[in-house]
N, C-alpha and C positions, 0 to 999 in steps of 0.2 A: 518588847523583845520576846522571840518567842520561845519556849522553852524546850529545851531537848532533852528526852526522857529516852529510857533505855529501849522501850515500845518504838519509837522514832525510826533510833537508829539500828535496828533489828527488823524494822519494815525497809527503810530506805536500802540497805543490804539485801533482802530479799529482793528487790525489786531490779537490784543494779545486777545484781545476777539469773534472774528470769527476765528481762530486757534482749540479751542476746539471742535468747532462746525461742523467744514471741518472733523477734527478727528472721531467724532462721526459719521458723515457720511460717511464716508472711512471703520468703523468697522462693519455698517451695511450693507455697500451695498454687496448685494451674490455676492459670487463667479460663474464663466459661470458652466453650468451643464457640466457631464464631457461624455457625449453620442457622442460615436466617428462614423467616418462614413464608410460602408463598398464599399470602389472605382468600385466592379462593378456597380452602379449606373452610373458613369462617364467611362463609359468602350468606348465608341465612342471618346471622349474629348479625353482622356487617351492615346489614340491608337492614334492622333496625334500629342500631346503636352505633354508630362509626365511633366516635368518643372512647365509649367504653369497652368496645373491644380494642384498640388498640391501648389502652393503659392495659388489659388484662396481659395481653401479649408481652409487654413490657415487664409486668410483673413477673411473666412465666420465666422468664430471663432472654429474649429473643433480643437482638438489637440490630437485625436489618430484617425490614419486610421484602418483598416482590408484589406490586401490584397487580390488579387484573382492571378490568370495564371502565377503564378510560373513557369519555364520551364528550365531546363537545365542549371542551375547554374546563373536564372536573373530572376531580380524583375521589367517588364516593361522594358526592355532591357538593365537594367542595373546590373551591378552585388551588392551584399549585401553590400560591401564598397559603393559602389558611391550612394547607393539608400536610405543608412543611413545617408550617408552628405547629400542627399538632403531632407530626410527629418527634420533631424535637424537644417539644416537651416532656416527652417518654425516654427522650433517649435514643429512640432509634434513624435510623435511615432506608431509603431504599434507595438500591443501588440496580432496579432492573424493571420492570413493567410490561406488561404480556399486551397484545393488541392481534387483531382481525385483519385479514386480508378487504374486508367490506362488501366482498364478490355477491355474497348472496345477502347483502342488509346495505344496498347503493346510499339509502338517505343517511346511513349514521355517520357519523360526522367526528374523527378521528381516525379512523381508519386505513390502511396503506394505499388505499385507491379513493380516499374522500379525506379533505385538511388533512393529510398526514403532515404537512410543515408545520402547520401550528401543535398538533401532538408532540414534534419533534421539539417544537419553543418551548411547550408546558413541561415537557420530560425535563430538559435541560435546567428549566428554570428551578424546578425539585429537586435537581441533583441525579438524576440517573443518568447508569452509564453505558447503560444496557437497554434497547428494544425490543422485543421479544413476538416474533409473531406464532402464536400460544394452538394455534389447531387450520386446518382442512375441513369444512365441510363434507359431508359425503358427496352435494353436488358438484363439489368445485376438484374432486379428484379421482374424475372416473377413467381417465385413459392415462398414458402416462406421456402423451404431448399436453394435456391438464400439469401435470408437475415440470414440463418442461418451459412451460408460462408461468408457471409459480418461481421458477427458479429466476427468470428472467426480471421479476415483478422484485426478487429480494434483491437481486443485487442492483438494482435502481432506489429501491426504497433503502436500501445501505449506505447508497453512494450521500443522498441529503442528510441520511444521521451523519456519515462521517465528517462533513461540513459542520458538523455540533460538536465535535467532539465525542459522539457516541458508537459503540456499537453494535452493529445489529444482529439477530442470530434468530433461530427456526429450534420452534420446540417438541418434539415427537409424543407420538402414542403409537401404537402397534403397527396400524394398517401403512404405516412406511416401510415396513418390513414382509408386507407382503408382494407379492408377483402382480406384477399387472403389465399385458402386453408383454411377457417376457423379460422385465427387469424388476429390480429392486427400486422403487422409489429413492427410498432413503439415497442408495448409491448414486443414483442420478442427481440427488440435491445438490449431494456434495462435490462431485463432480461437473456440475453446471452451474455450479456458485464461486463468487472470489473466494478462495480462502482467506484472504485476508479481512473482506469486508463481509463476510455472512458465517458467523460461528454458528457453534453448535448448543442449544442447553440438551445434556441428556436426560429424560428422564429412566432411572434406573430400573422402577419398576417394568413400567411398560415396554422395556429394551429387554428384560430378562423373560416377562410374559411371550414375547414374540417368540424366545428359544434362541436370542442372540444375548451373544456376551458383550457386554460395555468392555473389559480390557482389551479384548482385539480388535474393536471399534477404535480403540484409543489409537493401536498400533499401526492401522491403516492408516490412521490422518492426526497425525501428532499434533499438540497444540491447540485442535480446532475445537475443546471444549471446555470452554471456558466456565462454564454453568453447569449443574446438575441439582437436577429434584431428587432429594434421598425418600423413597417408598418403600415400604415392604410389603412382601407378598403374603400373605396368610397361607401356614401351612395347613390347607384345607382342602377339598376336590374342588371349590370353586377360586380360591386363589382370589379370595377377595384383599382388598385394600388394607393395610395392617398397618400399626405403629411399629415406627424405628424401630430393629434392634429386638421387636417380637415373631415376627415373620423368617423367611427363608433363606432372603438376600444375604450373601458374603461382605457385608461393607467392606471390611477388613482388607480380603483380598482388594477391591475395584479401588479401595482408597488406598491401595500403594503404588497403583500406576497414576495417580493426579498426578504427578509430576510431567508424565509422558502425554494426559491429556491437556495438560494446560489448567488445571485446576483453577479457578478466581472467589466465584461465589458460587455455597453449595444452601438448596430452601427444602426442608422440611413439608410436604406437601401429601396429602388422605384426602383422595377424590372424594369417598364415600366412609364415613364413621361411622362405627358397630356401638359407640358410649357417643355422650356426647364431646363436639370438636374440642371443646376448651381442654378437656380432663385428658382428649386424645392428643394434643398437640404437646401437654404437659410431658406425657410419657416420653414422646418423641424426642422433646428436648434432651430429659435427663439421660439418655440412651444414649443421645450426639456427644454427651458429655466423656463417654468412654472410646469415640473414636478419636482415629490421630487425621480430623478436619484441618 
């Protein structure tokens, strides 16, 4: 029998009365923002460790990736089985994957104009729910009947994701916001794409580099952006690439119109790091942590 001494029952009362308390601190404390990260960031790392970069990412608290360099039936040289055990080993998901028109690289094999069905099997089979086709070549966008075939080319390569259950969407950098022939690229995409079957990912740095505002982007075409890459601009004369939340960008403001864009999945993404990626995607994180993602 065991014996109850006054030490006992002076702890067991402590305890029954700091219990409530632990509780109420467990209901208030946030939950981590849920801003996943996009791995070309780690694309040097990546390209010699896949493993062990994606446990660090895990660690850093990230729990959805965005992929990039799909190729020939592998995700980082691994095929959709083995790439989804590793990352559910960690914890994480990805719910989006970047991919090429193919225009100026015909052999590679994945592509929207080379196996894009089996890209679409592999995606699906990992779980993504998102396409993403990730850039323009300079040669593939010199007139703007060039983006008027590009536009054509998405909403065909949209119509087979949506047969998956996926969908598909176009991810900018500046030179969509400049003049060519007299229009705006960008405007033409949107306007010469279903809305329904070819979203938007914004990226916010390179939307605010161009000298355009993401919230009035949003206002023109409500809903259609579903994605966004959170960037900051360094405030410096060259405006180079910054971590979250150190740079220029208003998140604040652009993330109280998500509602209006259609907000889904937002990925942390530094073309170029000033320290190295790991230490910079860290920063990024804990910075996400103080927005309302």
């Amino acid at each position: 029998m065991t014996q109850i001494t006054r030490r006992t029952v002076l702890k067991a009362g402590a305890l029954a009365l700091t219990a409530p308390f632990l509780s109420k601190l467990d209901a208030l404390a946030a939950k981590p923002k849920a801003a996943g990260l996009q791995l070309y960031t780690l694309r040097n790392e990546i390209a010699k460790d896949v493993d062990g970069v994606i446990a660090k990412v895990a660690q850093i608290g990230y729990k959805k990736v965005e992929n990039f360099g799909y190729a020939d039936g592998k995700f980082f040289g691994k095929t959709p089985k083995e790439y989804a055990a590793l990352l559910k080993s960690h914890g994480l998901t990805a719910p989006s994957g970047h991919y090429t028109t193919g225009n100026t690289m015909p052999k590679a094999k994945g592509t929207l104009t080379n196996d894009w069905s089996r890209a679409i099997d592999d995606a699906a089979e990992l779980g993504q729910k998102y396409m993403i086709c990730a850039f323009l070549f300079p040669e593939e966008r010199k007139t703007i009947d060039d983006y008027k075939r590009h536009a054509d080319l998405f909403n065909k390569s949209a119509e087979a994701c949506k047969a998956h259950g996926i969908q598909f969407a176009y991810h900018n950098h500046d030179f969509e916001f400049k003049t060519v022939d007299g229009q705006l690229p960008y405007d033409l995409l949107l306007k010469s794409t279903d809305s329904k079957l070819v979203k938007m990912e914004l990226d916010l740095y390179w939307t605010v580099f161009a000298g355009k505002d993401p919230v009035e982007i949003f206002k023109q075409s409500p809903g259609r952006f579903p994605l966004w890459h959170l960037k900051d601009i360094a405030k410096t004369e060259k405006r180079e690439f910054a971590e979250v939340g150190t740079g220029s960008i208003d998140f604040a403001r652009i993330l109280a119109a998500k509602k209006t864009a259609g907000l889904v999945h937002s990925f942390v993404e530094q073309d170029v790091c000033q320290r190295p990626p790991l230490e910079a995607i860290a920063i990024s994180y804990a910075n996400v942590q103080k927005l309302d993602i």
